[in-house]
N, CA, C and O of each residue as an XYZ file, in Angstrom:
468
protein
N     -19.724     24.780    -15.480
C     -18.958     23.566    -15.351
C     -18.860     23.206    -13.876
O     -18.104     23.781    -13.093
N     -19.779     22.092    -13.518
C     -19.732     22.072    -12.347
C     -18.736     20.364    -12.274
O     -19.226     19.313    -11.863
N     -17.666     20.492    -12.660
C     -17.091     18.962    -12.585
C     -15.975     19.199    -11.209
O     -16.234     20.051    -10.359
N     -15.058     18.565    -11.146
C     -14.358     18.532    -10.139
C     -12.996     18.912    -10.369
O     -12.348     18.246    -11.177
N     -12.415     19.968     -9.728
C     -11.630     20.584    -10.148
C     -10.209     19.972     -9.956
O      -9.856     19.140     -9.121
N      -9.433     20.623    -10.991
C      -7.456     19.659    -10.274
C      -6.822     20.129     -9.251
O      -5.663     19.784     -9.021
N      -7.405     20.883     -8.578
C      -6.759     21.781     -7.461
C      -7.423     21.023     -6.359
O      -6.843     20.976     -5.274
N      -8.406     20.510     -6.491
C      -9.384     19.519     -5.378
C      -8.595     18.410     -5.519
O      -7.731     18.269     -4.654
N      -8.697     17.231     -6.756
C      -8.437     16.856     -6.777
C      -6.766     16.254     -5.893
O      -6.646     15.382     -5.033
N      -5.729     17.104     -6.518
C      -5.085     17.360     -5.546
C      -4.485     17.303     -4.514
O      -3.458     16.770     -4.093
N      -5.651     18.238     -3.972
C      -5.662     18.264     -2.293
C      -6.159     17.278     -1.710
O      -6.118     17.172     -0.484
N      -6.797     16.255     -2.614
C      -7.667     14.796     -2.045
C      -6.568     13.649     -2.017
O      -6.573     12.645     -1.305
N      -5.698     14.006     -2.887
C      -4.325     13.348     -3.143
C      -3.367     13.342     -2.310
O      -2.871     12.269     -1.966
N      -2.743     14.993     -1.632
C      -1.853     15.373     -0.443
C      -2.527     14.426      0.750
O      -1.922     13.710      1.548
N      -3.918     14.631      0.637
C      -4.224     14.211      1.847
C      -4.200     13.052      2.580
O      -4.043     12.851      3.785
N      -4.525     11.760      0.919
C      -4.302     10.328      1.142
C      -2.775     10.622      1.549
O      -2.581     10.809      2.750
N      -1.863     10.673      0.836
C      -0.588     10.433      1.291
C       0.065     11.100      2.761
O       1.157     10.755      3.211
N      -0.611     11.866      3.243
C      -0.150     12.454      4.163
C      -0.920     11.594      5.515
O      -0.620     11.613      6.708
N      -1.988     10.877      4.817
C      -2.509      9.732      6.150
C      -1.580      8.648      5.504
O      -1.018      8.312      6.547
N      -1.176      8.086      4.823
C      -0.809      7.144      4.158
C       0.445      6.931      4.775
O       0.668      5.841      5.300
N       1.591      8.144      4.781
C       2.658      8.223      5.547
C       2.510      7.977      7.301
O       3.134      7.257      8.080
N       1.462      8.868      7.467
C       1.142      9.005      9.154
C       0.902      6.986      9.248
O       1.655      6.271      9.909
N       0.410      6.768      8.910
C       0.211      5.689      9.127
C       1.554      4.618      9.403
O       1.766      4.057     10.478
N       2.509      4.466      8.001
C       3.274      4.033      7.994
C       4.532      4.134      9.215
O       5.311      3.212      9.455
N       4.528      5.247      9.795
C       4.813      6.160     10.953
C       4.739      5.286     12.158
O       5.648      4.973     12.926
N       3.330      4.913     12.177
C       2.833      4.353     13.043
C       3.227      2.917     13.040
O       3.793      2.442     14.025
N       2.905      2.048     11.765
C       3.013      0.601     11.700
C       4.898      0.448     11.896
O       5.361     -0.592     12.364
N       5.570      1.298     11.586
C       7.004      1.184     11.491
C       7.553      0.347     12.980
O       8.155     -0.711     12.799
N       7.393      0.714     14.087
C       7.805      0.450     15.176
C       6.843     -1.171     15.837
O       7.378     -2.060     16.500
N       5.875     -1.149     15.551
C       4.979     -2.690     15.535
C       5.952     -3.710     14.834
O       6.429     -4.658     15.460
N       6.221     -3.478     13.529
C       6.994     -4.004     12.627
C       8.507     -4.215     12.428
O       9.115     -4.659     11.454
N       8.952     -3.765     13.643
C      10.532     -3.903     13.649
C      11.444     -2.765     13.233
O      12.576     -2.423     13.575
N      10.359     -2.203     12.192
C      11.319     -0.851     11.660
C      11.942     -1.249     10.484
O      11.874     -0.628      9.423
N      12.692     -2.527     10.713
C      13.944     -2.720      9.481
C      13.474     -3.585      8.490
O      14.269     -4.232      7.808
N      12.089     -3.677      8.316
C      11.664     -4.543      7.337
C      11.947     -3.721      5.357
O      11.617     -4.377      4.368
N      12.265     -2.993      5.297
C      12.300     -2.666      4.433
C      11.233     -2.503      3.593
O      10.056     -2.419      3.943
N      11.780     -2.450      2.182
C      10.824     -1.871      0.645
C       9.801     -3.746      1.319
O       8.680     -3.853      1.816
N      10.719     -4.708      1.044
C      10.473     -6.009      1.052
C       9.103     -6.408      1.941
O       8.204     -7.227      1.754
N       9.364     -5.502      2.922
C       8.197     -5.899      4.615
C       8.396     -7.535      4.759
O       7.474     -8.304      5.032
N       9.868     -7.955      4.508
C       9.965     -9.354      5.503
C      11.805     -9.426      5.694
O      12.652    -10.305      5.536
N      11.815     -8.119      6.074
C      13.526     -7.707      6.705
C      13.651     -8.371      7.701
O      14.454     -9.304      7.723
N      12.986     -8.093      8.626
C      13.013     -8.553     10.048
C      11.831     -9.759     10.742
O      11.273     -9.823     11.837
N      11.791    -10.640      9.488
C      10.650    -11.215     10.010
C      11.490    -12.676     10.973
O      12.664    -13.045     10.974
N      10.250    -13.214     11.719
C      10.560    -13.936     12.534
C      10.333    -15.245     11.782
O       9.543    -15.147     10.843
N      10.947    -16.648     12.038
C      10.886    -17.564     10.897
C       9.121    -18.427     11.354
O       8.742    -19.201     10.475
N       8.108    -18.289     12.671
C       6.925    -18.630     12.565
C       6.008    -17.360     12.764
O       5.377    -17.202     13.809
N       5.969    -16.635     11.919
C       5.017    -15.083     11.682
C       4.209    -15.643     10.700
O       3.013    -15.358     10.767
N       4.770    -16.744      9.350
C       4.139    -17.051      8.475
C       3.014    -17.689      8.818
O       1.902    -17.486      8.330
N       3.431    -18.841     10.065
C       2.288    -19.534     10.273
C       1.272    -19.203     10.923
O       0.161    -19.719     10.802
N       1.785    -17.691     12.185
C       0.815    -17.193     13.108
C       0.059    -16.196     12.162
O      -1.077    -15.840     12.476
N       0.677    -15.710     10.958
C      -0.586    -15.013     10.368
C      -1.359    -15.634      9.656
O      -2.414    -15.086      9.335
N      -1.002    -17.225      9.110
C      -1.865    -17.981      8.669
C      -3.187    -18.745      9.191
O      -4.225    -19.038      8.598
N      -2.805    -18.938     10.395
C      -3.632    -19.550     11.669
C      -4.447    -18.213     11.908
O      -5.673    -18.124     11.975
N      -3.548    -17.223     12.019
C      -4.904    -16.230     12.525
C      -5.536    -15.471     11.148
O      -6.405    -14.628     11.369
N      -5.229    -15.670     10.024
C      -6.151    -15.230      9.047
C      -7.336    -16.634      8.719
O      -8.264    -16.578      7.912
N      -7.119    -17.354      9.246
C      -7.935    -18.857      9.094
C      -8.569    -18.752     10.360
O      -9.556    -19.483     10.285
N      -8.522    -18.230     11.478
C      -9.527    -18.064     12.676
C     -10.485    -16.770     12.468
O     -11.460    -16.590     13.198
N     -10.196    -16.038     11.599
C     -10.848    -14.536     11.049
C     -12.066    -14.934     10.208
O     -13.254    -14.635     10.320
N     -11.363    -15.749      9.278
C     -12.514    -16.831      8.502
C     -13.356    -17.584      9.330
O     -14.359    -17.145      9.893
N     -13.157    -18.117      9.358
C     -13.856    -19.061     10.547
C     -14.972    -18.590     11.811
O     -16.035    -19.073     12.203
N     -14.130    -17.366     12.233
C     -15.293    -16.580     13.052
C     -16.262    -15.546     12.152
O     -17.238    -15.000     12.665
N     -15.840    -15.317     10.604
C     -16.574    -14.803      9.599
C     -17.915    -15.621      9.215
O     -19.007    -15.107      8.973
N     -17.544    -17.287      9.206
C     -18.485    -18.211      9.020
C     -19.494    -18.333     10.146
O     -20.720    -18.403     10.060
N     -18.785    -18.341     11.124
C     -20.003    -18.915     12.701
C     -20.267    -17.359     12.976
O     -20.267    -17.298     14.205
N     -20.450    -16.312     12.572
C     -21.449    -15.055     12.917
C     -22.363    -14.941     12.034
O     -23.494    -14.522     12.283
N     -21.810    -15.441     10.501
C     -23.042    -15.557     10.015
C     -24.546    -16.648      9.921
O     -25.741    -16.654      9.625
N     -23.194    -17.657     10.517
C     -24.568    -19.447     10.514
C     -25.420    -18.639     11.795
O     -26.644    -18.653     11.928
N     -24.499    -17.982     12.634
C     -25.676    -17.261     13.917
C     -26.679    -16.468     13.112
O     -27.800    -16.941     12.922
N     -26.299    -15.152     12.572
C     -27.424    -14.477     12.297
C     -28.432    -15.079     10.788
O     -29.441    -14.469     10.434
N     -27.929    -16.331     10.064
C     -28.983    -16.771      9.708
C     -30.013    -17.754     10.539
O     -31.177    -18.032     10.248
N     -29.207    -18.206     11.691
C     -30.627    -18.972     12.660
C     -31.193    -18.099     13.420
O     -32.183    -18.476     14.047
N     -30.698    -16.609     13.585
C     -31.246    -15.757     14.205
C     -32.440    -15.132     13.660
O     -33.088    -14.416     14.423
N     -32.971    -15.341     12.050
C     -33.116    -14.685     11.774
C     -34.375    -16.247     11.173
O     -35.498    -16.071     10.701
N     -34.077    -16.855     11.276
C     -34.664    -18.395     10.815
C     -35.892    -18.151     11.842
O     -37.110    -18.132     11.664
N     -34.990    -17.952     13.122
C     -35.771    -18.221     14.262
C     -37.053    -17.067     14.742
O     -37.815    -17.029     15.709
N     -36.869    -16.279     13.673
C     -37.515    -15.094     13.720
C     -37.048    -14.209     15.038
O     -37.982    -13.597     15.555
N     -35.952    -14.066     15.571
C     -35.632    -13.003     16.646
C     -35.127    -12.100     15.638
O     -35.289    -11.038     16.240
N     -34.642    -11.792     14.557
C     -34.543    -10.392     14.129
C     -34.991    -10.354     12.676
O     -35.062    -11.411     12.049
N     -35.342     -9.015     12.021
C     -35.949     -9.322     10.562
C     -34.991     -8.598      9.874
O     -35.426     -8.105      8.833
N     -33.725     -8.356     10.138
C     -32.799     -7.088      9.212
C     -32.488     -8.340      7.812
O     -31.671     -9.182      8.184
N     -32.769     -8.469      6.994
C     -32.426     -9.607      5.670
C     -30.909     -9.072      5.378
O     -29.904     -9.712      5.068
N     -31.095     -7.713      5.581
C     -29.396     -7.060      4.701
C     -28.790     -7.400      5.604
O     -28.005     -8.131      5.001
N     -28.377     -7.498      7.039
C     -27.944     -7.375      8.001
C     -27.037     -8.861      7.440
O     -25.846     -8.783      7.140
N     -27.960    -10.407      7.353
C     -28.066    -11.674      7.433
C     -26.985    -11.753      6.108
O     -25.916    -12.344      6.261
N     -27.352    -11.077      4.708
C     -27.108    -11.349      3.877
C     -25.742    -10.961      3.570
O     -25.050    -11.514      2.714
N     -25.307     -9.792      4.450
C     -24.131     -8.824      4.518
C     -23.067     -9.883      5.015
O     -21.987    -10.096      4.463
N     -23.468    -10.405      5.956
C     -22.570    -11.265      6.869
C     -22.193    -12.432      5.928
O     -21.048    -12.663      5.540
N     -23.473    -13.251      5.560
C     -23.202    -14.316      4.655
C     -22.041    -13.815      3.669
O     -20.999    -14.438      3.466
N     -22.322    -12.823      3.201
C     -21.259    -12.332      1.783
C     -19.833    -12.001      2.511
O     -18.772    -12.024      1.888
N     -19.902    -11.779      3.503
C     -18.708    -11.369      4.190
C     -17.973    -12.957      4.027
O     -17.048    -13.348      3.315
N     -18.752    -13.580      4.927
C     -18.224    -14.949      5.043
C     -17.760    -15.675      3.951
O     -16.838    -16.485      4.053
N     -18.531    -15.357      2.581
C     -17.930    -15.996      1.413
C     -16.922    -15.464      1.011
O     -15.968    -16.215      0.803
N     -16.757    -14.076      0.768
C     -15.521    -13.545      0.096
C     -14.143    -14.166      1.419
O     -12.999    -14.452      1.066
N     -14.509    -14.230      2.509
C     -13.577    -14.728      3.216
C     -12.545    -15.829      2.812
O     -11.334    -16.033      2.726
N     -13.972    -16.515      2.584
C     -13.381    -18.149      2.267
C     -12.572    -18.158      1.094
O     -11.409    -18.518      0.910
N     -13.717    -17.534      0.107
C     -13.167    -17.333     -1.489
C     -11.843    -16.913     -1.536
O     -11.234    -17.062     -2.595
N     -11.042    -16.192     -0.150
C      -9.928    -15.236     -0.449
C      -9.228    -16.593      0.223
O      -8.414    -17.082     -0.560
N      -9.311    -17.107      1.111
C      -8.505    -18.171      1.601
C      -8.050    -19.025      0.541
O      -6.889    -19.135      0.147
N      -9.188    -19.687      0.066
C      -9.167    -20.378     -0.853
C      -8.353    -20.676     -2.167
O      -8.108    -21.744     -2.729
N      -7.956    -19.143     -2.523
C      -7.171    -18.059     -3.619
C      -5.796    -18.753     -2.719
O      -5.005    -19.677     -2.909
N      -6.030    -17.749     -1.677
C      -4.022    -18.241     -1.450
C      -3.766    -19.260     -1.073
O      -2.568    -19.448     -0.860
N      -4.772    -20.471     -0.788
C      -4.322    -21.383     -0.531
C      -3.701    -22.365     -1.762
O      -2.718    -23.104     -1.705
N      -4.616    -22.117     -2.892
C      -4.734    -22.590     -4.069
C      -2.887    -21.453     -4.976
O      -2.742    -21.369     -6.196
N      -2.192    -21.022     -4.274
C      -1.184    -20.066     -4.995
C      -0.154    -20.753     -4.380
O       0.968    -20.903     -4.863
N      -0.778    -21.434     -2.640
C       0.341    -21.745     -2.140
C       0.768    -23.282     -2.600
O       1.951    -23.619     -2.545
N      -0.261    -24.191     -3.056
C      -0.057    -25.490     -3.375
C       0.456    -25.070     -4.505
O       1.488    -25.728     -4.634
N       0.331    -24.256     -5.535
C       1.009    -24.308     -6.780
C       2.233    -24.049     -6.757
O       2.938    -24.653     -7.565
N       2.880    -23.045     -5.801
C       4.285    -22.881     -5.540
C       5.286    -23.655     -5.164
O       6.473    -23.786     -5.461
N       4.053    -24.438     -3.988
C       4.996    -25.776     -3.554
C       5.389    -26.536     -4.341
O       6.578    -26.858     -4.322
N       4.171    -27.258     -5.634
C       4.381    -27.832     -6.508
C       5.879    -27.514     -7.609
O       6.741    -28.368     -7.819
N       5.889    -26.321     -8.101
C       6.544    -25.789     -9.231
C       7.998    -26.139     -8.054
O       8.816    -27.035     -8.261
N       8.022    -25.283     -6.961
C       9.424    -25.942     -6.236
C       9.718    -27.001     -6.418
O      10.666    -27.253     -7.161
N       9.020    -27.953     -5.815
C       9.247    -29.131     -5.907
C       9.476    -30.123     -7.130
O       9.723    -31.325     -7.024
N       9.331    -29.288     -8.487
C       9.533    -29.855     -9.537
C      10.637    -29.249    -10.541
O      10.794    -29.432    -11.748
N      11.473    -28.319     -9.444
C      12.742    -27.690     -9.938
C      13.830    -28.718     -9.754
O      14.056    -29.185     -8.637
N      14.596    -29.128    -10.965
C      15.518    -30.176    -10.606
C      16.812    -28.997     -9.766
O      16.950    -27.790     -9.568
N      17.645    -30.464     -9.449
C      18.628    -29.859     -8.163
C      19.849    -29.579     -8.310
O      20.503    -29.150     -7.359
């Protein structure tokens, strides 16, 4: 029986959580500390928009590395196809994910806005 044992298993388990914590360790003091279970204890009232702006400049520089390495690659200066194609897919799931919350956030606004008062 060569399968994988529960004692491995396990120990593959202690180990996520014991980076999992270390981590949290770490992000605690970046984060104010007092954000709670919630993670918006201590938030500042424009964090929403600076992580929105900068998850929309992430995209955006996701898109223009890949329009580069497909003219890079148009242009014949490099031949990696996975390289080109990796990026492209990067760039879509980007958008695709923007797209998602942007499309969660108009619906929320909506349903608010159609709560009588």
């Amino acid at each position: 029986m060569s399968g994988i044992s529960t004692d491995g298993v396990m120990a593959i388990r202690n180990a996520i959580l014991q980076k999992n914590a270390a981590l949290r360790d770490v992000a605690a003091p970046v984060n104010g500390g007092a954000a709670g279970a919630g993670g918006v204890g201590g938030a500042k009232p424009g964090d929403f928009t600076s992580a929105l702006k900068s998850a929309l400049e992430q995209v955006d520089g996701l898109q223009n590395k890949a329009g580069q390495a497909a003219e890079a690659f148009e242009r014949g200066e490099t031949t990696d196809i996975a390289a080109v194609m990796l990026a492209k897919q990067q760039a879509s799931i980007g958008f695709e994910a923007t797209l998602q919350v942007r499309n969660k956030l108009l619906s929320a606004y909506k349903d608010i806005m159609s709560m009588p008062v």
